[in-house]
N, C-alpha and C positions, 0 to 999 in steps of 0.2 A: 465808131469805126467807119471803114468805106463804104459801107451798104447805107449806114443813118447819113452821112455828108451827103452822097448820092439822093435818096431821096429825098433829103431837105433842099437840095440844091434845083431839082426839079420844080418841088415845090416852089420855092421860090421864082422861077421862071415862070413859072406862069403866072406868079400872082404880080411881077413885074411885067409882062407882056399887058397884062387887063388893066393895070393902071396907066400907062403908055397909050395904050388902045386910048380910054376913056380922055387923057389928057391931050391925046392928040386930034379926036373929033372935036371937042368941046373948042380949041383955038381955031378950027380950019371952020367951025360954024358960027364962030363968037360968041360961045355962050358957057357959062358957068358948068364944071364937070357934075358939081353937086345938082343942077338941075338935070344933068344928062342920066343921073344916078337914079335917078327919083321917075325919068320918062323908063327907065329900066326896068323897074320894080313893076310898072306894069307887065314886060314882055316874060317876068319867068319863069312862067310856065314852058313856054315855048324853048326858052335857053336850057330851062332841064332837060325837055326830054332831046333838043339836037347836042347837049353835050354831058346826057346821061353817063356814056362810060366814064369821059375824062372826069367827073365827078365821082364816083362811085370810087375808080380807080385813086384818085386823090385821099377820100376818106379812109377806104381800105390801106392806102401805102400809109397813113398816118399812125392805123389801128399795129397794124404788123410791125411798124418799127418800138411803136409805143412799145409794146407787149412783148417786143422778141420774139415773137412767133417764125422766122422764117430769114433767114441768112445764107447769104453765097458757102457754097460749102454743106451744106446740111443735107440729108438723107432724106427725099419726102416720097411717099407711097401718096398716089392720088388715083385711082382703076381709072374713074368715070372719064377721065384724060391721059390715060393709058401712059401715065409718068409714074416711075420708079427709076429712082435715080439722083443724081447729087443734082442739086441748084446752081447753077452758074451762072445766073444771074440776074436780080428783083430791081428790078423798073417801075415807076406808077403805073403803068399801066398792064404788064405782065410781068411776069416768073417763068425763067427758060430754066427746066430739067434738062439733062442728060441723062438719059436711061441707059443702063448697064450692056446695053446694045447698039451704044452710044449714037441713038437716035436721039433727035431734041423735042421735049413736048413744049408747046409753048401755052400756057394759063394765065387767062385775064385773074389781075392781082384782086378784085373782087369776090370772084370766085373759093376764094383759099379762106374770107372771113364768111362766105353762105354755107359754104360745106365741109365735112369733116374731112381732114386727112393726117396721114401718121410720120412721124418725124423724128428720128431716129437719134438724136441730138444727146436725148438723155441716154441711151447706151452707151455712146462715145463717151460722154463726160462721166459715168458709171463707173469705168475700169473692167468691164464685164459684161459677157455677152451669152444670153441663154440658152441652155440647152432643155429642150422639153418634149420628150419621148418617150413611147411604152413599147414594152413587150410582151407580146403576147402569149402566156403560156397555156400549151395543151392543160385543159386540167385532168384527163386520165392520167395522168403521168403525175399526179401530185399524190403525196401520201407520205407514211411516217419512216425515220431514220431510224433502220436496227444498226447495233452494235458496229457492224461491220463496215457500215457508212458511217459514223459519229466517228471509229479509230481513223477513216482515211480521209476523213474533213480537218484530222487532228493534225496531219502532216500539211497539210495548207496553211505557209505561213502567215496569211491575213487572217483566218479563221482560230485561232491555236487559241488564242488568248478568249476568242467566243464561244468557243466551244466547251474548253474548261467552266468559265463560269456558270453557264447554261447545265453542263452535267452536272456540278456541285448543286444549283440552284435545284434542280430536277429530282436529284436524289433528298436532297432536305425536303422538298412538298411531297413527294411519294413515299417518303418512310412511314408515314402514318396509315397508309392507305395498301400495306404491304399482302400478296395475297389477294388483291382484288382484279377483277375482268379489268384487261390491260386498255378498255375505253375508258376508264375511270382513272387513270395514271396521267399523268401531264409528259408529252412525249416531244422531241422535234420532230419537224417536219423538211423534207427536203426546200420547198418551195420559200419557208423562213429562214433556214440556213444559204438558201441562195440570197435574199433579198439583204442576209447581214452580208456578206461575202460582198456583194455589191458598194454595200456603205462603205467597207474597209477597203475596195480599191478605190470608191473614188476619193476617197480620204487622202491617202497617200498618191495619187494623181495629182501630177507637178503643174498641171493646166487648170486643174480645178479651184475659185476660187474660194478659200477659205471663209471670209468676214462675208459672202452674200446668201440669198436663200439657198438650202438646203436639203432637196426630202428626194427621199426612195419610198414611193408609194405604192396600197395595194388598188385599184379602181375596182368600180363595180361587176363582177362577171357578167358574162354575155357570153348569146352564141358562138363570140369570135374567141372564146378563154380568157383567161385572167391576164387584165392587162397590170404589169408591172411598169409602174412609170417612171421617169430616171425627170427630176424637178431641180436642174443647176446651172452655177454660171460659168462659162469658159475666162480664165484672165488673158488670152489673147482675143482682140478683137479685129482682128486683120480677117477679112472674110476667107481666105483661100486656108490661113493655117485653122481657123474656127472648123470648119468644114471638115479639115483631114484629122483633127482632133475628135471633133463627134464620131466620126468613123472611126476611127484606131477601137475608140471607148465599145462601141456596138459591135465591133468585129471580135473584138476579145469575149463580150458577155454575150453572145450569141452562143462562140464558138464553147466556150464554158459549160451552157447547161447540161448536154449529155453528161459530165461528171458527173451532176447532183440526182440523175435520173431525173432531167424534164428535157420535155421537146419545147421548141416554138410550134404557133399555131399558125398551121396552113390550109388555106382554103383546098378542097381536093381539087386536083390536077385532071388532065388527060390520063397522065400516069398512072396516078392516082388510081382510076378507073380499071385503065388495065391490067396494074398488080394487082388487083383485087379481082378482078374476074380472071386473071389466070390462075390463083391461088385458088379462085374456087371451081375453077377445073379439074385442076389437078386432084384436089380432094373429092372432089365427086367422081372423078375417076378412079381413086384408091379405095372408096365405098363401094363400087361395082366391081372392080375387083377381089 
């Protein structure tokens, strides 16, 4: 492609300028190139270190094209050079980004085989672009489904088909167990019937793609509540529709949980504060009273 021509063509320039060089000292001194070659072999040390980069850079544009590591067009994250952004364009001796700011960072091409950086190339070529998010739920707010929430989970088109089978399933393991303390019963819970709810929209979610990973997970609790984490890929990879996609998806199942009886978890507020000492205000003043 134009980046391998490009750099072979480099290459080659200089391995033509050094022989030129050499052929043309050796006539204007009269003397054999191969001996000029061999008075060289002494000096280099000295030739590396004054033309440390241009070598460095030469082997690295070698390694990068070998490898395919790094192409006009490509996505690369580099902090330590404060580039993110597309590549526009790999030269022996640097890589010019454009960051999304459309600042240009410029990186010695050596640089890019001594350190790590991330490169975006395989999401493109994927068909698919991650979505990896939790939510955090209050866990006061978690607990088991009576009747009267299971019939209005039942009018939930996504849930209808899960719900059934879960009460069939429930009542065949608890018929044996009939009569006993209802901790002993196998019950839903609001927090799993949200997390199936979840599966079955993004199932039917027209953005979501089908054939890559797939998981609605519970994570470890912590102080900050149960994070519920949503592990998928978007099949639009255009950053601005990716973007208003995860949103749409979070706006919906945020606004969702009150249904199920859960809150999100939030750190207390100023507000926070206030409602709560004026609440207990007010009730220590109905106590005096």
């Amino acid at each position: 492609d134009v980046y391998k021509r490009q750099t072979y063509a480099q290459v080659g320039q200089i391995v033509v300028v050094v022989v030129a060089t050499v052929l043309i000292i050796g006539t204007l001194m009269n003397r054999s190139p191969w001996a000029l070659l061999s008075g060289i072999g002494a000096l280099t040390a000295i030739i590396m270190l004054v033309f440390k980069d241009s070598i460095l850079g030469f082997v690295s544009s070698v390694q990068l094209t070998a490898n395919d590591m790094v192409r006009p067009g490509d996505w690369i994250e580099m902090p330590r050079y404060e580039a993110d952004g597309d590549v526009i364009d790999v030269s022996l001796h640097t890589v010019k980004v454009q960051n999304w700011d459309k600042t240009i960072s410029t990186i010695p091409t050596y640089q890019l085989m001594q350190e790590s950086f991330k490169n975006w190339r395989g999401m493109s070529e994927s068909g698919g672009r991650r979505i990896k998010r939790a939510i955090n739920i209050d866990m006061s707010t978690i607990g088991f489904c009576d009747d009267e929430m299971l019939e209005r989970f039942e009018q939930i088109e996504l849930l209808q088909g899960y719900i059934k089978e879960k009460r069939a399933e429930l009542q065949a393991s608890n018929l044996e167990r009939a009569g006993s303390q209802p901790t002993n019963l196998r019950r839903l819970t609001n927090v799993g019937t949200y997390r199936a709810y979840v599966v079955a929209y993004l199932r039917a979610h027209p953005k979501i793609h089908d054939d890559m990973t797939f998981l609605v997970r519970q994570l470890a609790p912590s102080e900050r509540g149960l994070p519920l984490e949503i592990y998928v890929f978007c099949n639009d990879q255009v950053w601005a529709h990716y973007e208003a996609i995860q949103a749409d998806i979070f706006d919906h199942l945020l606004a969702v949980l009150p249904d199920f009886g859960l809150r999100a978890f939030q750190l207390p507020s100023g507000a926070d504060v206030s409602t709560a000492f004026e609440q207990g205000s007010v009730s220590g003043s109905r106590a005096l009273n």
